[in-house]
Backbone as numpy.savetxt, mean C-alpha at the origin, in Angstrom:
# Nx Ny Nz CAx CAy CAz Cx Cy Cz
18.29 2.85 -5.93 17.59 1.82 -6.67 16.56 2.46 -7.59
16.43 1.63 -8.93 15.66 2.24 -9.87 13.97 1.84 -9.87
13.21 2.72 -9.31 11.78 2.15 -8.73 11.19 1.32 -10.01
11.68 1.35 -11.52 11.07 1.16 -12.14 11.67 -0.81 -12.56
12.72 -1.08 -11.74 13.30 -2.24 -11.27 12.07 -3.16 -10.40
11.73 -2.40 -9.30 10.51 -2.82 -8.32 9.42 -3.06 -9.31
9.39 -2.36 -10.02 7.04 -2.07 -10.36 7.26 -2.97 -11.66
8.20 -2.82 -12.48 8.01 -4.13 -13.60 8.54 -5.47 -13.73
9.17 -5.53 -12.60 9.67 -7.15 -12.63 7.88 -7.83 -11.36
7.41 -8.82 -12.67 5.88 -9.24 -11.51 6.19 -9.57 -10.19
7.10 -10.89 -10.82 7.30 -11.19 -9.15 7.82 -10.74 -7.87
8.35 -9.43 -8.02 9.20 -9.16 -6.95 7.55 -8.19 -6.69
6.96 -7.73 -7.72 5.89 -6.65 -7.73 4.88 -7.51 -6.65
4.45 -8.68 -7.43 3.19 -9.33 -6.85 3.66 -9.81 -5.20
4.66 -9.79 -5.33 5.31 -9.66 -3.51 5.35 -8.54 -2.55
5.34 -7.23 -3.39 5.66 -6.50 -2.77 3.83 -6.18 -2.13
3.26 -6.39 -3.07 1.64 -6.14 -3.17 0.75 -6.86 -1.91
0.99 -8.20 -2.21 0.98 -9.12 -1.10 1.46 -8.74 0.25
2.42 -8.15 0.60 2.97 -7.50 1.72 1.98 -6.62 2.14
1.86 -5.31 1.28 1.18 -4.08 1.59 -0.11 -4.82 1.70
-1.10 -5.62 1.07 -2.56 -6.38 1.55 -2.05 -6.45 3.07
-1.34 -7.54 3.02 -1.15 -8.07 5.02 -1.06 -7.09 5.81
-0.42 -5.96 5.42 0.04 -4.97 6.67 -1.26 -3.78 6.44
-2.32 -3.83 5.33 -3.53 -3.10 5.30 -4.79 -3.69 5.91
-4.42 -5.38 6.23 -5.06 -6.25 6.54 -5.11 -5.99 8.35
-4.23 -5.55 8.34 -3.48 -5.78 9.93 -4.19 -4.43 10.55
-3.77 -3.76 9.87 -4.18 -2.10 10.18 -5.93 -2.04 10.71
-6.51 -2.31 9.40 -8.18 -2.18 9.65 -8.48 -3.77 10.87
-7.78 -4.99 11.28 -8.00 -5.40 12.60 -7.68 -4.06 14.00
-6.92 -3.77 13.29 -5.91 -2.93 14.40 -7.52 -1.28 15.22
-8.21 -1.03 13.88 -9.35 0.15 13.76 -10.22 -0.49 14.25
-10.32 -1.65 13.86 -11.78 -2.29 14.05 -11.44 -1.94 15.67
-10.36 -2.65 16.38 -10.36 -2.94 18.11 -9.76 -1.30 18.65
-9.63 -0.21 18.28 -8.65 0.77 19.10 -10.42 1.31 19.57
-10.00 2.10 20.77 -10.86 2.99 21.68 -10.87 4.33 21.42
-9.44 5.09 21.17 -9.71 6.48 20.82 -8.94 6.64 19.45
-9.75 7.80 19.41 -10.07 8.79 18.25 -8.74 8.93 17.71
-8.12 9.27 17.81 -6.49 9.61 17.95 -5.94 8.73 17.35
-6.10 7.08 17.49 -5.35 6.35 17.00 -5.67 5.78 16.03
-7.31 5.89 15.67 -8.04 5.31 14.56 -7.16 6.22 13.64
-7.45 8.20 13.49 -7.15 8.49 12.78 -5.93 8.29 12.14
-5.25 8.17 13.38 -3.43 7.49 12.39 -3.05 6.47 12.12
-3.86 5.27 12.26 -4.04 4.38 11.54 -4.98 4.61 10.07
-6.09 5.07 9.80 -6.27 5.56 9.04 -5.57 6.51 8.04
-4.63 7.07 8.47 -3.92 7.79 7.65 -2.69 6.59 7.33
-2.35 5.82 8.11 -1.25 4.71 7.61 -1.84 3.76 6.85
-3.18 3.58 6.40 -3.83 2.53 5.53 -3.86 3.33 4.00
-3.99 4.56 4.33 -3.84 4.84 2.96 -2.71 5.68 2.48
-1.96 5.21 3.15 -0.26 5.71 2.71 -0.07 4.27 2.07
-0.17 3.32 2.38 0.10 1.75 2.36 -1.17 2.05 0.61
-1.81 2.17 0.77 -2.82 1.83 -0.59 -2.47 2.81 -1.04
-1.55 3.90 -1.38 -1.02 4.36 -2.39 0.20 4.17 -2.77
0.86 3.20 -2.30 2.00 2.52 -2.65 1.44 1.79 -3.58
0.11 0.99 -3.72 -0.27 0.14 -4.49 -0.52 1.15 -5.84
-0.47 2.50 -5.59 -0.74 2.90 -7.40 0.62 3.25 -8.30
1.63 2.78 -6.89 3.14 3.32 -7.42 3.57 2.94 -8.73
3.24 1.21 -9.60 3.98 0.91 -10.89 3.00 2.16 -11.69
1.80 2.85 -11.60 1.09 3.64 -12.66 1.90 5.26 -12.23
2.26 5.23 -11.27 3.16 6.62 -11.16 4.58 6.70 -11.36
4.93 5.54 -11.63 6.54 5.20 -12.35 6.33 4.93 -13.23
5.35 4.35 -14.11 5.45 3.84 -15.61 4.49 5.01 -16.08
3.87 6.15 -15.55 2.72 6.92 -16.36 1.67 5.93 -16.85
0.54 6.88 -17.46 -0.72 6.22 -17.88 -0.36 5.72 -19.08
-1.26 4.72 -18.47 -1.11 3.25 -19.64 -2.33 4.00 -21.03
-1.28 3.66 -22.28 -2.65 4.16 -23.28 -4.19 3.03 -23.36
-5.05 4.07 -23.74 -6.02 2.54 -23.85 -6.42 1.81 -25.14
């Protein structure tokens, strides 16, 4: 599949976006309640794997001129 299919059609985009919020949403409930160290950090590392999916249409389409 052509990623650049995903990042410029809005609506399938503003869905996909919406998804990654809920499951970044989920994650930091998930930090707020864990006990050890261990699991914060890999949740922490899965929140911002998830929020760099969100810069994916600017790393498939390159920088926008200004």
């Amino acid at each position: 599949m052509n990623l650049k299919l995903l990042v410029n059609n809005k609506d399938v985009w503003d869905s996909f976006n919406d998804e990654l919020d809920r499951r970044i949403n989920y994650i930091h409930t998930q930090m707020e309640q864990t006990q050890r160290e261990e699991d914060f950090f890999r949740l922490q590392g899965q929140a911002r794997a998830l929020r760099g999916l969100k810069n994916l249409r600017d790393e498939v389409n390159g920088p926008q001129p200004d």
